[in-house]
N, C-alpha and C positions, 0 to 999 in steps of 0.2 A: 386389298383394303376395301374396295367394294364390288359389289356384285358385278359379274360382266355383263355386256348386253341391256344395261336396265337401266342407263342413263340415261334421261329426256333431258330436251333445252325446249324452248319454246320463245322466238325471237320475237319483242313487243316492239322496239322502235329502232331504225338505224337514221342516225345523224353522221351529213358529210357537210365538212368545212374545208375546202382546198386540200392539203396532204393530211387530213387529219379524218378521221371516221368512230364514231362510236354506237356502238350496239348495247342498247339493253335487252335483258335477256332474264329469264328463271330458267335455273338449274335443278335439276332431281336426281338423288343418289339413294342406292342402298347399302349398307353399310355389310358387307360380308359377315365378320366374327358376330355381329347382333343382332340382322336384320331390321333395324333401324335406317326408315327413308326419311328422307327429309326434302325439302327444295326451298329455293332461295332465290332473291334477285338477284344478280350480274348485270356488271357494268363493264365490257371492254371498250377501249380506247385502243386503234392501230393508228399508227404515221405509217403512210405510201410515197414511197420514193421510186421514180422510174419505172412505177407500177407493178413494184414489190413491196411488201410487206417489210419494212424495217424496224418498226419496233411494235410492241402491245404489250398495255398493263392489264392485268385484269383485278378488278375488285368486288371483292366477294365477301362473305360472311363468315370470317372463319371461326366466329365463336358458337356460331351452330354447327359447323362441321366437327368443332371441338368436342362438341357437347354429344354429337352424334356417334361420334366412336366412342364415344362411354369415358374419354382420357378423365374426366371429372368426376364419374361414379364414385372413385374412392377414397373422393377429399370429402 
């Protein structure tokens, strides 16, 4: 689905509250079948338990990602 090797993140801020940690972040992909990059903000959220990793949401932009694989070109 997208190019290997060609994805950037670039980490702006990480925020820690007790078992809780969130990073913002932009992401940058290329899109394989159309060479269409694109990049975007990111928001993950982890919970640390016993100083593992137990859960993370990530929130992101999927209507640009949408848009990026072309799924909408043919509406």
């Amino acid at each position: 689905m997208f190019v290997a090797n060609r994805a950037e993140m670039s980490i702006d801020k990480i925020l820690i509250a007790g078992s809780d940690a969130v990073v913002l972040a932009h992401l940058g992909q290329t899109v394989a079948s159309n060479g269409r990059q694109f990049r975007m903000p990111v928001a993950f959220h982890f919970t640390v338990t016993d100083g593992l990793i137990t859960r993370m949401h990530l929130y992101e932009d999927t209507f640009l990602v949408v848009k990026s694989l072309g799924i909408l070109d043919s509406q």
